[in-house]
C-alpha positions in Angstrom: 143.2 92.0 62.2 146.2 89.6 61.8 145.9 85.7 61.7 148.0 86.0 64.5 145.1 87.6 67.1 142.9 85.2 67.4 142.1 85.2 71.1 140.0 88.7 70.2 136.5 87.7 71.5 133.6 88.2 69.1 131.4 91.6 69.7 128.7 89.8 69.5 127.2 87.2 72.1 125.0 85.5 69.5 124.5 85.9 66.0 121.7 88.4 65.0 118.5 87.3 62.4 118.5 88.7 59.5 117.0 91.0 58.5 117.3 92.6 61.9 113.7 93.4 63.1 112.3 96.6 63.5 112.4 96.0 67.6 115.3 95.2 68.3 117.1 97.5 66.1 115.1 100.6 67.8 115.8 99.3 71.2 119.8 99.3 70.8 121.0 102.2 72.9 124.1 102.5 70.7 121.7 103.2 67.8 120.2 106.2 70.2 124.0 107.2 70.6 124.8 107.6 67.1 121.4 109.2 65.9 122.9 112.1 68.7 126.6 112.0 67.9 126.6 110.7 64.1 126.3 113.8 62.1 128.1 116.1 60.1 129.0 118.0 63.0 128.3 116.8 66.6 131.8 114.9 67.3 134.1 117.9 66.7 131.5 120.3 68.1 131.8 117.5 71.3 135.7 118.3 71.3 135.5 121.6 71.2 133.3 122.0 73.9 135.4 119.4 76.0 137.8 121.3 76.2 136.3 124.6 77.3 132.4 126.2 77.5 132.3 128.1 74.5 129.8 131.0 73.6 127.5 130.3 70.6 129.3 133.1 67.8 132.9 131.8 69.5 131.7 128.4 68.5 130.4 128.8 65.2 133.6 130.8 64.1 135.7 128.0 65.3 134.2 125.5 62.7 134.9 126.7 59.1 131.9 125.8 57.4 129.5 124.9 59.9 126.2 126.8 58.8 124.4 128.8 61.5 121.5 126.2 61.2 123.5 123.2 61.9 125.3 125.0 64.6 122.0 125.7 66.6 120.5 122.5 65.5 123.3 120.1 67.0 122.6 118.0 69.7 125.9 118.9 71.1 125.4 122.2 71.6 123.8 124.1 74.5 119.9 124.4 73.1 120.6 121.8 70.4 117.6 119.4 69.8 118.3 116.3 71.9 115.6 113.4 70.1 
């Protein structure tokens, strides 16, 4: 950020204790968010199937690499584990 945007308000309403206790941390909903969404594969498994439903073997051949495991395993896809 430039010394010239200063006006940006900060993220964060107060500052938080360090270290940040076990509580609080647990009850952020963006840390549930990213625990979903913050893996190797969720976010462009999310795009694809934004776009369009896809079928399991349709999906799985669109990502080079993916492994058959982490496909089925992915929150983001249909049957994927969702805790």
């Amino acid at each position: 950020m430039s010394g010239t945007h200063t006006d940006v308000p900060s993220v964060l309403a107060y500052e938080l204790p360090r270290p940040v206790p076990a509580g609080e941390l647990a009850a952020c909903p963006v840390g549930d968010v990213l625990r979903r969404v913050g893996d190797k594969w969720s976010m462009l498994l999310v795009i694809l199937l934004g776009g369009r439903p896809h079928r399991y073997n349709e999906l799985h051949r669109a990502v080079e690499g993916i492994s058959h495991a982490a496909a089925r395993d992915t929150p983001a896809t249909p049957g994927g584990t969702t805790a």
